[in-house]
TIVO-2410 file (N, C-alpha, C; in nm, 3 decimals):
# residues 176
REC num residu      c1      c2      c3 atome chaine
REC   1      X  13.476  12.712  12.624     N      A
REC   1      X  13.418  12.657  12.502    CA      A
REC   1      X  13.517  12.557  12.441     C      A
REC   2      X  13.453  12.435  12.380     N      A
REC   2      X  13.565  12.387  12.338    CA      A
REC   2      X  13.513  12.381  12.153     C      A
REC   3      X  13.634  12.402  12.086     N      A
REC   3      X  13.616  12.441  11.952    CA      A
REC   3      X  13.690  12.279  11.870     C      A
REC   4      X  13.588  12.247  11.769     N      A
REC   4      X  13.600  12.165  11.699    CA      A
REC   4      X  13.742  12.145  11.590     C      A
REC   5      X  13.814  12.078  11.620     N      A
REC   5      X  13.945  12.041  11.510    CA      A
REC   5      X  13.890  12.051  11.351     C      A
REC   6      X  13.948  12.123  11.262     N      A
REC   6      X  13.932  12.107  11.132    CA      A
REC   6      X  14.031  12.032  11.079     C      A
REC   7      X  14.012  11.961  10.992     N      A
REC   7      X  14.061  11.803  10.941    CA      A
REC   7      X  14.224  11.877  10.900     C      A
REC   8      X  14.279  11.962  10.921     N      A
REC   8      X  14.387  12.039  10.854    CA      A
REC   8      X  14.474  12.027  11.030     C      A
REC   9      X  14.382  12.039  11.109     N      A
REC   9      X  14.440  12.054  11.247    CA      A
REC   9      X  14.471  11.898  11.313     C      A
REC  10      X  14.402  11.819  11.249     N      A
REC  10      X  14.456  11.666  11.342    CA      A
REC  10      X  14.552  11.607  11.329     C      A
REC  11      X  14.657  11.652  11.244     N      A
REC  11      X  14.795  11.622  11.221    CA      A
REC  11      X  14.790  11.452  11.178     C      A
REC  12      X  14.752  11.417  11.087     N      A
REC  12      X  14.762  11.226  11.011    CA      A
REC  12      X  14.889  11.234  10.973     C      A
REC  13      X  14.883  11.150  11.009     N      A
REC  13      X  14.996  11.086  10.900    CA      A
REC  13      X  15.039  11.089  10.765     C      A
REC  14      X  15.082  11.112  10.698     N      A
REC  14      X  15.034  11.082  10.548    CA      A
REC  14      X  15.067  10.920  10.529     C      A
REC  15      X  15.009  10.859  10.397     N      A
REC  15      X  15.031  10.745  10.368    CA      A
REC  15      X  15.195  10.671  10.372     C      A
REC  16      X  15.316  10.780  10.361     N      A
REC  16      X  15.404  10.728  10.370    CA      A
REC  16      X  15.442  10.689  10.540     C      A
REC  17      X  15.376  10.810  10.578     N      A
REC  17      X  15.481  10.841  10.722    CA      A
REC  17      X  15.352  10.700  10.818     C      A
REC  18      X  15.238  10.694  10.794     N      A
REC  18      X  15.192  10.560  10.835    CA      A
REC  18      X  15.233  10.440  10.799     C      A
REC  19      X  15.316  10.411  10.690     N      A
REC  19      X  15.345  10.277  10.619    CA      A
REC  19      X  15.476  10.264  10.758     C      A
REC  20      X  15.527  10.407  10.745     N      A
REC  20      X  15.605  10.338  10.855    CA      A
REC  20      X  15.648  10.323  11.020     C      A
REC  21      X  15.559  10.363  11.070     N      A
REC  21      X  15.518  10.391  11.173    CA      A
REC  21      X  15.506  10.243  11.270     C      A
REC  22      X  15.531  10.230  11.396     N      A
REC  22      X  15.490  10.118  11.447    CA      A
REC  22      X  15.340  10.108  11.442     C      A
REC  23      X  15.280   9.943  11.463     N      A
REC  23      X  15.165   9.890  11.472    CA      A
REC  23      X  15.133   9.816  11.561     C      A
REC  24      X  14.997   9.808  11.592     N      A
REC  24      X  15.006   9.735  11.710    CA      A
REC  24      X  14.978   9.578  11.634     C      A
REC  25      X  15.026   9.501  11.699     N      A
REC  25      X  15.051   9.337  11.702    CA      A
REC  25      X  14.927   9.283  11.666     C      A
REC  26      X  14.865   9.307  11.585     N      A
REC  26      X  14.707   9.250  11.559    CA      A
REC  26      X  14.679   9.251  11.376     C      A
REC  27      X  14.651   9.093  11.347     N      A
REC  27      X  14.607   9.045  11.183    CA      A
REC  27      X  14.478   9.076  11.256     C      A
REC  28      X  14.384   9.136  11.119     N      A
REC  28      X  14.261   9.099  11.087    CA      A
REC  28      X  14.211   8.997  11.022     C      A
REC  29      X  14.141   8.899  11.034     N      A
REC  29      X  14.087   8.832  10.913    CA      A
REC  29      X  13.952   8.868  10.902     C      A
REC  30      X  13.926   8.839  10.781     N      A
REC  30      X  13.769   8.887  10.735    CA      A
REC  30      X  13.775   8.744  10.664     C      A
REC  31      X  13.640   8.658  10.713     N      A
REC  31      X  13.636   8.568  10.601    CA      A
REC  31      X  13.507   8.511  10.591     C      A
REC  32      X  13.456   8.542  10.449     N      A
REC  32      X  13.314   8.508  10.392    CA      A
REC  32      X  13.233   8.639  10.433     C      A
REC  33      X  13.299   8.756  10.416     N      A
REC  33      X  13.220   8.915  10.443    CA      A
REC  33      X  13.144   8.909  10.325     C      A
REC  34      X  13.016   8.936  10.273     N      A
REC  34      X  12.924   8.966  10.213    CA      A
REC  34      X  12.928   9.064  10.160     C      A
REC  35      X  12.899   9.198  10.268     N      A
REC  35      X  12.883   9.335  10.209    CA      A
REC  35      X  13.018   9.390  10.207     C      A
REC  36      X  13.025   9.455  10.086     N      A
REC  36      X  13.162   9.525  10.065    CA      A
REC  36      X  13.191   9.661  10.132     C      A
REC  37      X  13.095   9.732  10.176     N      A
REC  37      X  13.103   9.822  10.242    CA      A
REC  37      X  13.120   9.787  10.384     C      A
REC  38      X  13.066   9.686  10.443     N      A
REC  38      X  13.135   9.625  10.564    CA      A
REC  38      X  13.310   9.649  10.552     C      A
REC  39      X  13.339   9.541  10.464     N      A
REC  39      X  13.465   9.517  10.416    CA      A
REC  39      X  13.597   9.664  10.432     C      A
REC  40      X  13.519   9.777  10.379     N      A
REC  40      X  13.506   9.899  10.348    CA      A
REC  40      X  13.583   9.931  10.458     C      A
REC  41      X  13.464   9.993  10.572     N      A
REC  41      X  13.476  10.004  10.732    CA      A
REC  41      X  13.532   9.944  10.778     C      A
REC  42      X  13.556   9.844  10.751     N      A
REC  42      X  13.648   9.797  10.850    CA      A
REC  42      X  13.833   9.788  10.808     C      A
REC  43      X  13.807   9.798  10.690     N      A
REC  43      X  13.943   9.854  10.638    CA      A
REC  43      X  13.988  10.025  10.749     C      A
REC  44      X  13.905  10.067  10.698     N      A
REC  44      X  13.857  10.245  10.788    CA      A
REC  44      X  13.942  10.200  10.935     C      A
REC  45      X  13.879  10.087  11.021     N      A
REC  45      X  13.859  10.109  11.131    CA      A
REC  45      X  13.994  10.069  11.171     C      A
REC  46      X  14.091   9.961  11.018     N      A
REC  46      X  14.192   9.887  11.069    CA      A
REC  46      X  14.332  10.036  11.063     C      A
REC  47      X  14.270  10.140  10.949     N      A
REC  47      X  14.379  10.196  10.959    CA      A
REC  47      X  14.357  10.317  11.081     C      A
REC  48      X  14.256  10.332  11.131     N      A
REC  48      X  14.260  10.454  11.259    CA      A
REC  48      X  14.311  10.371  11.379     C      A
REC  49      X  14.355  10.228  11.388     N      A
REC  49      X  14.396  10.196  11.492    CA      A
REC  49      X  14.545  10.115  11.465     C      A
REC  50      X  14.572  10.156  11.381     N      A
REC  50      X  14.743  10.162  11.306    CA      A
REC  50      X  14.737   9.989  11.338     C      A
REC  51      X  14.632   9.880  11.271     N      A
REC  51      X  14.644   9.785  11.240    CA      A
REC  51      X  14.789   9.710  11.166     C      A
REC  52      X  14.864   9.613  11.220     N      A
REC  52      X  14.952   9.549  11.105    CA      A
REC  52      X  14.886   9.525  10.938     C      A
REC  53      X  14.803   9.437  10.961     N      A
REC  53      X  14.779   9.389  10.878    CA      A
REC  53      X  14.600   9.299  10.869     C      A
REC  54      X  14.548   9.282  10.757     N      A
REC  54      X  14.391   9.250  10.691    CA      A
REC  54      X  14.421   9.152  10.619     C      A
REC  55      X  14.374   9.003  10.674     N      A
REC  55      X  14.391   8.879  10.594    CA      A
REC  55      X  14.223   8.890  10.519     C      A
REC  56      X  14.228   8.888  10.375     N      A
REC  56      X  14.060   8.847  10.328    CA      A
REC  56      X  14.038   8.723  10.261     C      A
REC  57      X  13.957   8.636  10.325     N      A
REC  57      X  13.941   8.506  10.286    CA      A
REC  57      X  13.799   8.486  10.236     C      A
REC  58      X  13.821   8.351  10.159     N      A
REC  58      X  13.685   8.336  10.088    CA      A
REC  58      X  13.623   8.434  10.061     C      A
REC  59      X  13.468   8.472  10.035     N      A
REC  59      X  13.417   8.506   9.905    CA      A
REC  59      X  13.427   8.678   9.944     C      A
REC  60      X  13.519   8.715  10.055     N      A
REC  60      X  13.525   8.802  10.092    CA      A
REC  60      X  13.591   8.916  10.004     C      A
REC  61      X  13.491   9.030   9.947     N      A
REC  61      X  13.543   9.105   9.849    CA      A
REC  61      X  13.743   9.193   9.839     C      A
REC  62      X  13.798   9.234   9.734     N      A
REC  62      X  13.913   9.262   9.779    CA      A
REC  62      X  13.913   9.376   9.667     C      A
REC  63      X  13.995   9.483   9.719     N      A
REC  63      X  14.067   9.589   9.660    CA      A
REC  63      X  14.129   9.571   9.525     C      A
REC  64      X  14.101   9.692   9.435     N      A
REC  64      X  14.035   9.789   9.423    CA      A
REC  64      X  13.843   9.768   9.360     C      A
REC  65      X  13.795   9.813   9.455     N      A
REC  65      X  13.647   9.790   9.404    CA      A
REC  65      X  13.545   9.877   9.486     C      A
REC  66      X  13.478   9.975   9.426     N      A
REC  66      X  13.422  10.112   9.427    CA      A
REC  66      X  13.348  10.070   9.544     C      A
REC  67      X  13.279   9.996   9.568     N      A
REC  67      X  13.166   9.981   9.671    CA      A
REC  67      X  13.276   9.974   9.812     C      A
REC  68      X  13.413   9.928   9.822     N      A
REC  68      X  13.490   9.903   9.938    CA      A
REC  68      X  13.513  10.054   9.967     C      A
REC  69      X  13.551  10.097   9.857     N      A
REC  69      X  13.658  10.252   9.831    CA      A
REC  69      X  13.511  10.339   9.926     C      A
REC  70      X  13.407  10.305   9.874     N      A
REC  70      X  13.288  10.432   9.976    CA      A
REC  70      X  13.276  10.451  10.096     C      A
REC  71      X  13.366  10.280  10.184     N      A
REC  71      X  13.362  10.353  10.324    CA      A
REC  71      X  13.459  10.295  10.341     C      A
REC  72      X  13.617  10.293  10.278     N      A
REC  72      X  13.730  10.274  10.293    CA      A
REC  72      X  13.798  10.462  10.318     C      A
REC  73      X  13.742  10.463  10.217     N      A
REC  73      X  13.770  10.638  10.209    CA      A
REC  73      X  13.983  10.621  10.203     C      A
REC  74      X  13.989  10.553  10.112     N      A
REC  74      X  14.142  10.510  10.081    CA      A
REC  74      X  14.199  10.420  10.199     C      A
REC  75      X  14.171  10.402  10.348     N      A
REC  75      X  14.247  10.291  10.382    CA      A
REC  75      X  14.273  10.214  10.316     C      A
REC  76      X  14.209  10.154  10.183     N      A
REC  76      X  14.325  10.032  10.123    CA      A
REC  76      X  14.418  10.044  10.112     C      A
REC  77      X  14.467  10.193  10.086     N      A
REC  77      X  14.575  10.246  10.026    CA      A
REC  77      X  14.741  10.243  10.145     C      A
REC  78      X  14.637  10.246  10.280     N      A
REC  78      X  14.739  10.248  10.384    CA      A
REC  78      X  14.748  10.128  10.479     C      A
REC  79      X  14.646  10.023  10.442     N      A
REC  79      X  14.651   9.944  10.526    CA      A
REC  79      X  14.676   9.821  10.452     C      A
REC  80      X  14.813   9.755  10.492     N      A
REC  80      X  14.854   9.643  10.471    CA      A
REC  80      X  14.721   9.511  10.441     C      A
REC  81      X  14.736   9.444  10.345     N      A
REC  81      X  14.633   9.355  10.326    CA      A
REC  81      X  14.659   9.270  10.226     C      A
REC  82      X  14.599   9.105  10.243     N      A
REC  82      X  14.659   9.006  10.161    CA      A
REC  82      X  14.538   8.940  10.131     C      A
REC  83      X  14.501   8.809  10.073     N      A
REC  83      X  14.378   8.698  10.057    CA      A
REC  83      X  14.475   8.607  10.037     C      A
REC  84      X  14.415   8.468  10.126     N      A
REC  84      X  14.393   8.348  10.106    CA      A
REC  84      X  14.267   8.309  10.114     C      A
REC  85      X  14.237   8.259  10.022     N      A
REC  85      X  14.081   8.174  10.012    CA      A
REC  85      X  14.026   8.075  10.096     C      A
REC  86      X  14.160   8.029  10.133     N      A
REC  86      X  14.118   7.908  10.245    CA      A
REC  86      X  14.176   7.994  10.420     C      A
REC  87      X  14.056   7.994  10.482     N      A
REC  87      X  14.090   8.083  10.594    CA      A
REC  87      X  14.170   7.964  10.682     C      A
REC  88      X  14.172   7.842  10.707     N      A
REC  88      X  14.275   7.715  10.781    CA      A
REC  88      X  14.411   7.757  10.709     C      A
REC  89      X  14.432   7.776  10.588     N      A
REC  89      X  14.577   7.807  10.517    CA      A
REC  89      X  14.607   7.939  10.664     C      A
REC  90      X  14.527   8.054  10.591     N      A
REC  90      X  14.591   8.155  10.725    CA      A
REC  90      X  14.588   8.144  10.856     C      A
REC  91      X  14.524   8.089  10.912     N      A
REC  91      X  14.524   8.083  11.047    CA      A
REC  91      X  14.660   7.994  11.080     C      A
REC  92      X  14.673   7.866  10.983     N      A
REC  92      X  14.850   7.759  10.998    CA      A
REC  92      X  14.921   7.879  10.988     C      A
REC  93      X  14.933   7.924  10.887     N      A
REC  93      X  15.008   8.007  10.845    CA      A
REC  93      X  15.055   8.111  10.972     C      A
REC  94      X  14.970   8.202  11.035     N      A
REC  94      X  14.976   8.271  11.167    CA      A
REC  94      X  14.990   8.232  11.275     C      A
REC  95      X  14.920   8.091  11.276     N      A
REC  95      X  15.006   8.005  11.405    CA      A
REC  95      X  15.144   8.031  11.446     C      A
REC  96      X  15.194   7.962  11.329     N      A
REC  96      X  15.328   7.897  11.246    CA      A
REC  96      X  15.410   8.013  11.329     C      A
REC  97      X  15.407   8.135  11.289     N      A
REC  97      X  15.445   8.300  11.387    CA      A
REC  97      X  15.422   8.349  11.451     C      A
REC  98      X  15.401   8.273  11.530     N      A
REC  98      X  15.342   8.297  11.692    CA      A
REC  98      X  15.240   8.359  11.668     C      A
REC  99      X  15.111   8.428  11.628     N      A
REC  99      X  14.993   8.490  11.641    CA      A
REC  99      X  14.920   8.400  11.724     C      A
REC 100      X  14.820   8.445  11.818     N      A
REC 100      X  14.766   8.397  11.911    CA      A
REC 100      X  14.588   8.427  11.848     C      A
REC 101      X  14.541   8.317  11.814     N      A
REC 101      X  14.424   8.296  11.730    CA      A
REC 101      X  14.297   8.353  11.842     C      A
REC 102      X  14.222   8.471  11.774     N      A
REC 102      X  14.121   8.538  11.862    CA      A
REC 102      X  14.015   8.509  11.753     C      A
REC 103      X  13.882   8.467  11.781     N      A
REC 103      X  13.748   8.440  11.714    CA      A
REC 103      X  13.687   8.518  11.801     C      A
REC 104      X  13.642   8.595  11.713     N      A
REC 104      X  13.485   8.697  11.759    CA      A
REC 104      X  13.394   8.617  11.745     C      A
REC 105      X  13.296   8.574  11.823     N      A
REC 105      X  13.168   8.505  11.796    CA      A
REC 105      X  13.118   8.462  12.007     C      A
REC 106      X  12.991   8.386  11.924     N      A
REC 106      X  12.935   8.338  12.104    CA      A
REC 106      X  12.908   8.214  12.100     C      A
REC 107      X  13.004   8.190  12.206     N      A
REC 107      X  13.080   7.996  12.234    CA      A
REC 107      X  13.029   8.030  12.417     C      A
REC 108      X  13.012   7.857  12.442     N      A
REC 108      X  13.000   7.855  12.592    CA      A
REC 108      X  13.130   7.906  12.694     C      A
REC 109      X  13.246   7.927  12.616     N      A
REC 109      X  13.339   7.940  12.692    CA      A
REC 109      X  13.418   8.052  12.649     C      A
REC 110      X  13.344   8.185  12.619     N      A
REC 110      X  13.382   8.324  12.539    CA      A
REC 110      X  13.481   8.372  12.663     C      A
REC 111      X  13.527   8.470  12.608     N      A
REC 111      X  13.581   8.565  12.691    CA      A
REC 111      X  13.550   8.710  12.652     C      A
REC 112      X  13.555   8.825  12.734     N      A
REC 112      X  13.481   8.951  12.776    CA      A
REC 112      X  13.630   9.028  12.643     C      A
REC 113      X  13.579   9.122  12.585     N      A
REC 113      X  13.700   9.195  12.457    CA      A
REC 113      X  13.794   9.278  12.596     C      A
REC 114      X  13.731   9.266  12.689     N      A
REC 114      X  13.831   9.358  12.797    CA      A
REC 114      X  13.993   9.252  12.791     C      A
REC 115      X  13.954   9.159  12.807     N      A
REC 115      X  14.059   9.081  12.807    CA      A
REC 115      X  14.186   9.061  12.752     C      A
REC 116      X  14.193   9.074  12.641     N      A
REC 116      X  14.261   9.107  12.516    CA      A
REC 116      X  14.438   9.164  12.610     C      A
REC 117      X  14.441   9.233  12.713     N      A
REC 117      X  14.515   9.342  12.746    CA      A
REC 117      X  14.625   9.198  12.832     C      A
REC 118      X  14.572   9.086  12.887     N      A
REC 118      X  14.638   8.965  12.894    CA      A
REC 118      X  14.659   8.856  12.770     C      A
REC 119      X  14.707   8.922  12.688     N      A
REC 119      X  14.716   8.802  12.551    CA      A
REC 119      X  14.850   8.890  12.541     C      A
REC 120      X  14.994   8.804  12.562     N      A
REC 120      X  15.094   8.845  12.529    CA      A
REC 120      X  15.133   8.836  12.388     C      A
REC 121      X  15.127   8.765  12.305     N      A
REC 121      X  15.165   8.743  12.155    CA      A
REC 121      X  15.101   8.826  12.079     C      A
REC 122      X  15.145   8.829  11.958     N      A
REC 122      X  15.036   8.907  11.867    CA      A
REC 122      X  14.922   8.836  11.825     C      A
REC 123      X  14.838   8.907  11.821     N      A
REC 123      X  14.701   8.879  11.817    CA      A
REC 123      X  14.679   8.837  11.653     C      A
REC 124      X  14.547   8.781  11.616     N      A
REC 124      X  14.500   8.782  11.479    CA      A
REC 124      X  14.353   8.760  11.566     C      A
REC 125      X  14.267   8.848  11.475     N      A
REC 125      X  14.145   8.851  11.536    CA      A
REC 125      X  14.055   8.814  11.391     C      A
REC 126      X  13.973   8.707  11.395     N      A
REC 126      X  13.889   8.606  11.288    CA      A
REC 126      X  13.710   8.701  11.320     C      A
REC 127      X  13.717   8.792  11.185     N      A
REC 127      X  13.540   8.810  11.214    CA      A
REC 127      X  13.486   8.739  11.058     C      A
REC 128      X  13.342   8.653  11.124     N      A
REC 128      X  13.308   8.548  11.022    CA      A
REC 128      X  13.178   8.625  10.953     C      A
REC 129      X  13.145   8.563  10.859     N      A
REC 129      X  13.020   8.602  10.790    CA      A
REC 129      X  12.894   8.669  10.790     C      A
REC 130      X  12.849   8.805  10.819     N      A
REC 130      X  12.746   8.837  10.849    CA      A
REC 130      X  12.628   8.761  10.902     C      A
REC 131      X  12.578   8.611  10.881     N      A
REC 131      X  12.458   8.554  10.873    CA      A
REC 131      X  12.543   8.447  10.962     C      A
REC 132      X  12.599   8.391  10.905     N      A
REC 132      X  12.691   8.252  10.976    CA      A
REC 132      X  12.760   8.246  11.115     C      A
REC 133      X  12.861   8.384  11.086     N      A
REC 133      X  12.936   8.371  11.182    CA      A
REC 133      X  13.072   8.336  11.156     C      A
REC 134      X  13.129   8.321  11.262     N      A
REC 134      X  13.276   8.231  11.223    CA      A
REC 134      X  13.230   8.080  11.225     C      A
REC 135      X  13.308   8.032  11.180     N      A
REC 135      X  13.286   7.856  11.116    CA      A
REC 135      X  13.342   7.797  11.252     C      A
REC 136      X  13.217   7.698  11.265     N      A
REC 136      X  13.280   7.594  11.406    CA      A
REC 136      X  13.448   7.552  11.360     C      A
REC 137      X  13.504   7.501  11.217     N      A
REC 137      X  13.612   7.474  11.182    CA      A
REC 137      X  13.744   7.549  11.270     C      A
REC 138      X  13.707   7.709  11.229     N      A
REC 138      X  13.770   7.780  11.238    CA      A
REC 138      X  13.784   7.830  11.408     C      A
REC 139      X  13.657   7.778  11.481     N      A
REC 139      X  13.693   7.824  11.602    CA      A
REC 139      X  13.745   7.721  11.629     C      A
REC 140      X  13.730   7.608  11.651     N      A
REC 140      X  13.867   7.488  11.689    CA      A
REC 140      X  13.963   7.493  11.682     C      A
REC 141      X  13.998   7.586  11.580     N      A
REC 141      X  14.177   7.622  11.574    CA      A
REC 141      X  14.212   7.737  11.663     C      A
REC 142      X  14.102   7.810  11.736     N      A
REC 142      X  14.084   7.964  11.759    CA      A
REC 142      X  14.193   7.925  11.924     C      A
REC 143      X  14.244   7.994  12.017     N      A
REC 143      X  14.295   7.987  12.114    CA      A
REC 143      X  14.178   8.072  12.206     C      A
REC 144      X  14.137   8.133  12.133     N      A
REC 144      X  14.028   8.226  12.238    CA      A
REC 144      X  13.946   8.266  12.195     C      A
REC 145      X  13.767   8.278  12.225     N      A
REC 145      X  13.693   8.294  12.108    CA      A
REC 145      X  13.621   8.462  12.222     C      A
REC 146      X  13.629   8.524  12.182     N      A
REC 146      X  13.579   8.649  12.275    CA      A
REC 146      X  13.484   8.656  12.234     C      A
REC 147      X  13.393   8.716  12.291     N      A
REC 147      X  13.214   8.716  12.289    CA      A
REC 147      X  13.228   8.887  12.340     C      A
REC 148      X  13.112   8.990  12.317     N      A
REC 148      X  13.130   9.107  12.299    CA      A
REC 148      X  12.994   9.057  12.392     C      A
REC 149      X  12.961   9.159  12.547     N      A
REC 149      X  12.848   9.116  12.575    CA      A
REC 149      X  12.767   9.246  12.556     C      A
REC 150      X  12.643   9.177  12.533     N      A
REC 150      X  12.506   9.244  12.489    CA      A
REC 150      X  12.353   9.263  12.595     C      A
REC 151      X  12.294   9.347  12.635     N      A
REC 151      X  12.203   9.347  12.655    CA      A
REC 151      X  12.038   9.413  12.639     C      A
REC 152      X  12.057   9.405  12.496     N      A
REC 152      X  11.947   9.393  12.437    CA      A
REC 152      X  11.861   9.295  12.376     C      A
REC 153      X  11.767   9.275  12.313     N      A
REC 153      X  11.694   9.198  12.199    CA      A
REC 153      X  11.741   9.081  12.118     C      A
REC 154      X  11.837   9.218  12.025     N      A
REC 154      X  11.940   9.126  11.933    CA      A
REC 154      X  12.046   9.024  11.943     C      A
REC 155      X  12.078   8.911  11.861     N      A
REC 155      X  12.144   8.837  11.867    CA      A
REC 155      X  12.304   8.870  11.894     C      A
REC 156      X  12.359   8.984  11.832     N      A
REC 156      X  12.465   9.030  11.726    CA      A
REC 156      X  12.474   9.139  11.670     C      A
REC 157      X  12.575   9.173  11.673     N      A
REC 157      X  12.642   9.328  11.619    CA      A
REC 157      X  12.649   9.341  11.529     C      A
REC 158      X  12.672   9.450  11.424     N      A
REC 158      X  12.693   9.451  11.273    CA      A
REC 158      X  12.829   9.401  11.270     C      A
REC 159      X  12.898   9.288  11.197     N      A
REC 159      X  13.021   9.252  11.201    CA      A
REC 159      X  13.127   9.397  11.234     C      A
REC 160      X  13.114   9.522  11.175     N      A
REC 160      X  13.190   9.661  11.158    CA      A
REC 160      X  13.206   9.716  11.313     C      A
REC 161      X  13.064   9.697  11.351     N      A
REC 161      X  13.035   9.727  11.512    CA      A
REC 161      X  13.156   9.619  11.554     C      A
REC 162      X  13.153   9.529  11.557     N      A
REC 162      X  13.204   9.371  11.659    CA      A
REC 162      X  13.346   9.463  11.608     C      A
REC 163      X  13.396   9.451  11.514     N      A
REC 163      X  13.548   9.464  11.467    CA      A
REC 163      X  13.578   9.589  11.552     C      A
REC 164      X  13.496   9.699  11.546     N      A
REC 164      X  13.559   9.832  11.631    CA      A
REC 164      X  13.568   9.803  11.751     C      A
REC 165      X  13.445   9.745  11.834     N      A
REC 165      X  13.473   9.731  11.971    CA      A
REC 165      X  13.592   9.666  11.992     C      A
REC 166      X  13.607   9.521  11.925     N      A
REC 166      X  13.705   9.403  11.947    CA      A
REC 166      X  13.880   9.518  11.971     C      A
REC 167      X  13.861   9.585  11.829     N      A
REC 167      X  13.997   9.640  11.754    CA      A
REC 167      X  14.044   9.763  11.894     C      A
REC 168      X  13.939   9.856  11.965     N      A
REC 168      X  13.943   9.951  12.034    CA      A
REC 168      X  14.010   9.827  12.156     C      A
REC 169      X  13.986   9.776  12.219     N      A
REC 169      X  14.059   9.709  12.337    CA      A
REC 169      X  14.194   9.664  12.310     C      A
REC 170      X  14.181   9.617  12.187     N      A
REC 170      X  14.333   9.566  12.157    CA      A
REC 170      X  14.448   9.697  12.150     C      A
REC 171      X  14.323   9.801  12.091     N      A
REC 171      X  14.436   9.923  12.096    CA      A
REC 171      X  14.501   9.991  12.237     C      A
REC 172      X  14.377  10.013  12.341     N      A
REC 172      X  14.457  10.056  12.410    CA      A
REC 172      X  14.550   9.995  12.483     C      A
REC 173      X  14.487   9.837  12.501     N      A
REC 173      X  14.618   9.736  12.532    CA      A
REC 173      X  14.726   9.720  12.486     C      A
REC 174      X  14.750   9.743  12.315     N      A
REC 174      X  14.890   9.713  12.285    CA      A
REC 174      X  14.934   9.813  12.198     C      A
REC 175      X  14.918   9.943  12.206     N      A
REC 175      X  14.933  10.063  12.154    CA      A
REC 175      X  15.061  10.089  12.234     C      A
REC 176      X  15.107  10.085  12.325     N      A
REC 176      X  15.251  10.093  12.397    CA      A
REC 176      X  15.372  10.011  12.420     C      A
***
């Protein structure tokens, strides 16, 4: 039989002993997120995969604000995070330090999220606007635009979906 872990048994981190802990080599950006509970989750998703760091750009909501906190469930609290309004400022900016510019979206010349595990630099991974997308702007600056493949109906993932899959490859790739 196998018996279910009670939240007392999974041994976390606490907020200090995660602040200092290694991370794996990967910025988030969020820019022009809509729903704040997106925003939320994916805060969630940046701290179960011991994320560096959450760039939030444009009209993209920011900490402290109740609707994030409902499916943050306190990652703000542990996960490193900044805003610039102008998402070109951060991306120069991450260039500038070697980050190797990853766009989630679907371009003629995507690449598979398996991939990720050949990107030697640290990563910054760009998820764009619920409705929009990432900005043609922003993928021109992108070095690699990964495409998540699909075979169903739908166009597109819930941005939260795209960020976990994207974030899960990068982890087991650069978790060591």
């Amino acid at each position: 039989m196998n018996k279910k872990l009670a939240t007392t048994e999974l041994n976390r981190p606490s907020i200090e002993e995660f602040e200092s802990q290694d991370k794996i080599p990967v910025v988030v950006i969020l820019d022009n997120i809509r729903s704040l509970a997106n925003v939320g989750s994916i805060f969630r998703t940046c701290d179960g995969f011991s994320v560096e760091q959450i760039v939030l750009c444009g009209i993209t909501g920011r900490p402290p604000h109740r609707e994030i906190q409902r499916t943050a469930l306190g990652a703000t609290e542990s996960v490193t995070w900044s805003y610039e309004e102008d998402i070109l400022v951060a991306i120069a900016d991450l260039k500038q330090k070697g980050y190797y510019i990853a766009s989630i979206e679907q371009c003629e010349t995507s690449v598979d999220p398996s991939e990720v595990g050949s990107i030697k630099k640290p990563i910054c991974l760009v998820l764009g606007n619920e409705v929009e997308g990432v900005n043609q702007m922003v993928i021109d600056q992108s070095d690699v635009v990964i495409e998540i493949p699909q075979a169903g109906t739908k166009h597109s993932f819930n941005v939260t979906v795209a960020a976990g899959i994207v974030l899960w490859e990068c982890f087991k790739a650069l978790r060591n």
